[in-house]
N, C-alpha and C positions, 0 to 999 in steps of 0.2 A: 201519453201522460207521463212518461219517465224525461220526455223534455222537459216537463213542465216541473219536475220536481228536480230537477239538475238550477231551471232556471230560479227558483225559490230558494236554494242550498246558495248558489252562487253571489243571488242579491244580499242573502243574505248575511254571507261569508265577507263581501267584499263592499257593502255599503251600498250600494246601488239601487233602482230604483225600475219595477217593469211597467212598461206602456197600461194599460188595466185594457186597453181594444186590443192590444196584441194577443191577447192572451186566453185559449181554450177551455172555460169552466170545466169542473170535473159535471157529472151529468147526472153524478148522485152521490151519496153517503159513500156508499161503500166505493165508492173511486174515490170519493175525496181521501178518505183514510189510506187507501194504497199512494198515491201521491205521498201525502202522508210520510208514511213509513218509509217510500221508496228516499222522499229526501230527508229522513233522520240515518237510512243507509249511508247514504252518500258522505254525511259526514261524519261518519267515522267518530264518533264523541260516544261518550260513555253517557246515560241518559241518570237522574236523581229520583224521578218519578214522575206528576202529571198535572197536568193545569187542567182544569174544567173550565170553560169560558161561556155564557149566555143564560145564566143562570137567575139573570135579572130581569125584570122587564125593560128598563131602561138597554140592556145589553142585545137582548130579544129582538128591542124595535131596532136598534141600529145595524143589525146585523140581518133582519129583515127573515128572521127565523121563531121558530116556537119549543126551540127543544135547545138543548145544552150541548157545547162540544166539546170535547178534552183533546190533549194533543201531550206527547212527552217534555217533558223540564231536560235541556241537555245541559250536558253539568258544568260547563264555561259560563253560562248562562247565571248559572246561578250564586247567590252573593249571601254572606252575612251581613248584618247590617251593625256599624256603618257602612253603606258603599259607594265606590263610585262608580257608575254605571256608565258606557258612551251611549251618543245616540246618535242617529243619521238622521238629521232634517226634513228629509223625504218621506222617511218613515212614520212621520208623524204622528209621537207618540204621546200615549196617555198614562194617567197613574190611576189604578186601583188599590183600596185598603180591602186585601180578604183576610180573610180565616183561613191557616193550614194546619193540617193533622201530618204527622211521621206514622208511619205504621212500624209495629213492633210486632207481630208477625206475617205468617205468607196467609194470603187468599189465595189459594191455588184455584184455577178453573175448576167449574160443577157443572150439572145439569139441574138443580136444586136453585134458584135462586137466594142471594143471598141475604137474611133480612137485617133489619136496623139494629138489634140487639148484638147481631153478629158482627159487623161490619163497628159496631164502637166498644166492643172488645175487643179489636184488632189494633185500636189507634194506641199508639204509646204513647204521643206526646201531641201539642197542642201550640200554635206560635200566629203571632200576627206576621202579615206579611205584604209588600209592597209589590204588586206586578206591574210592571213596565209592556203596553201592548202597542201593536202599529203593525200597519201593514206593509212588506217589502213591494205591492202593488200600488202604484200612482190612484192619488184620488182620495187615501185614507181609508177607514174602515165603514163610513156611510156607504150603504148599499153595496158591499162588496160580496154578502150572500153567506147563507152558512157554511157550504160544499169548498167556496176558495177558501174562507177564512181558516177552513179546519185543514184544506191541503197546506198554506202557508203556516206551519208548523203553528195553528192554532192561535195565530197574530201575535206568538210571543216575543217580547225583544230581549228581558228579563226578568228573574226573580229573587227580591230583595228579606231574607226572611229572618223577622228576631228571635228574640229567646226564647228557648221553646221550655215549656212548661209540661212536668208530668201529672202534679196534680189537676188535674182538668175536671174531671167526672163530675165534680159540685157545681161549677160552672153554668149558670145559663146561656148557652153560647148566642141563642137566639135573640135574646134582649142585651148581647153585650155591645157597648157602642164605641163606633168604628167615624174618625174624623180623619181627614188629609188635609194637612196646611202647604201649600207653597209658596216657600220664601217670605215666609210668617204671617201670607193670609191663608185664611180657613177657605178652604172648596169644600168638597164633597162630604158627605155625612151617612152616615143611615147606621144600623146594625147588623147581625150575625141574619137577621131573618130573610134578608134582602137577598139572599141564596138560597132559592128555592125554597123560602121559610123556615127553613135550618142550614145550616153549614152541614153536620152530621147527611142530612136528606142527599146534599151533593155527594157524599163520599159510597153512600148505597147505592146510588145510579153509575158512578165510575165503577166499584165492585162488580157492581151487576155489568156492565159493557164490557171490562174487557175477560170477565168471564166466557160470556158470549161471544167474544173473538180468540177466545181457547189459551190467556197470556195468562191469567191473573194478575195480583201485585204482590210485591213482596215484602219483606219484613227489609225494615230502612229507607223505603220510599216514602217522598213525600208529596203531598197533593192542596194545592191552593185552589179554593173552591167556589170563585168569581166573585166581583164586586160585592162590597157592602157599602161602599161612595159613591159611587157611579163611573164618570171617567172625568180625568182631568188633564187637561194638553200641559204637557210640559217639555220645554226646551234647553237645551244647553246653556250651561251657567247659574241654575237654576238649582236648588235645594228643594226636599220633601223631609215631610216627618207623619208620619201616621200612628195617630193614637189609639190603642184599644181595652183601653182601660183597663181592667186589673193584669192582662196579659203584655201590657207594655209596650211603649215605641220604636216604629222602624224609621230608619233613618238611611238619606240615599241624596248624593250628590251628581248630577247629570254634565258629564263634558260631549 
């Protein structure tokens, strides 16, 4: 498994693209995650916080799972927006409009689960944001499986995040709506609910997980908390904008 997370770090580092028959699925969750971590070691990068990915049904069926996967944000990776983001052709990626929260204090590990009340007291801020996903495995993210998707750093390519807002709390996040236009058509649509039926609901389940893996999160991390568009293939040369209505526009230009 630590080939397999050299060879993930590598495609990923250098653009590249791996055979998907070459290559040794992890054999369960908790391999997938040591893979995982073994190649966020490898490179050596300072991490932001965390992506939650499967959060949708539409995400669910293409990944050919029924549960949510998170994976860390490495901090190259990640963008203000405007930005321009690359992208490797191979990788063929897609755009999500989520919901992300900054945490403004720690969640240290418990044995207490941690509930909803607690876990949006912790949040300081509030920001739309653009993720850039794909997989550094041939073939895409169609039936690539929960266990690879989560060992390849959680199919992320990047993340695009706007203005982050503190007033939130009044906020209906669930009913707020969430559009992707690229290159000034409209794609993907839906709202805050299309995650797990809250965005907030995503941020209790990451709490809760890497409690349970003894890490916690910390104060300044941030967490993007899966589609509320769907996905939408986008290519080099190509422009996005994502609107979220009173939380405002991200914006992200693709070479």
């Amino acid at each position: 498994m630590n080939d397999l997370a050299r060879q993930l770090w590598e495609a990923r580092r250098d653009g590249r693209v791996l055979p998907r028959g070459s290559l040794a699925a992890p054999a369960g969750a908790e391999e997938a995650y040591a893979v995982q971590a073994e190649a966020v070691r490898l490179t050596g990068l300072a991490t932001r916080g965390f992506k939650v990915g499967s959060t949708s049904v539409e995400a669910q069926k293409k990944l050919g799972t029924t549960e949510p996967g998170s994976a860390p944000l490495l901090a190259p990776y990640v963008h203000e927006s405007p930005a321009r983001v690359a992208l490797v052709a191979g990788h063929n990626a897609e755009l999500e409009g989520e919901i992300a929260f900054r945490l403004g204090r720690n969640l240290p590990p418990r044995d207490v689960p941690y509930t909803y009340a607690e876990v949006a007291d912790a949040v300081d801020a509030v920001a739309g944001a653009i993720e850039v996903v794909g997989s550094r495995i041939g073939g895409g993210l169609a039936d690539i499986g929960r266990f690879l998707s989560t060992a390849d750093f959680g199919v992320n390519i990047a993340l695009v995040v706007g203005r982050w807002t503190t007033d939130w709390r009044a906020l209906d996040l669930k009913a707020l709506p969430v559009t992707m236009t690229i290159d000034g058509q409209q794609c993907g649509h839906g709202t805050g609910a299309r995650a797990l039926g809250d965005p907030l609901a995503v941020m209790v389940w990451l709490a809760n997980q890497q409690s349970k893996r003894g890490r916690g999160m910390k104060a300044g991390e941030i967490v993007s908390t899966g589609t509320c568009t769907g996905l939408d293939a986008v290519r080099a040369g190509q422009s996005a904008c994502a609107e979220f209505g009173v939380l405002g526009a991200v914006e992200a230009a693709f070479d």
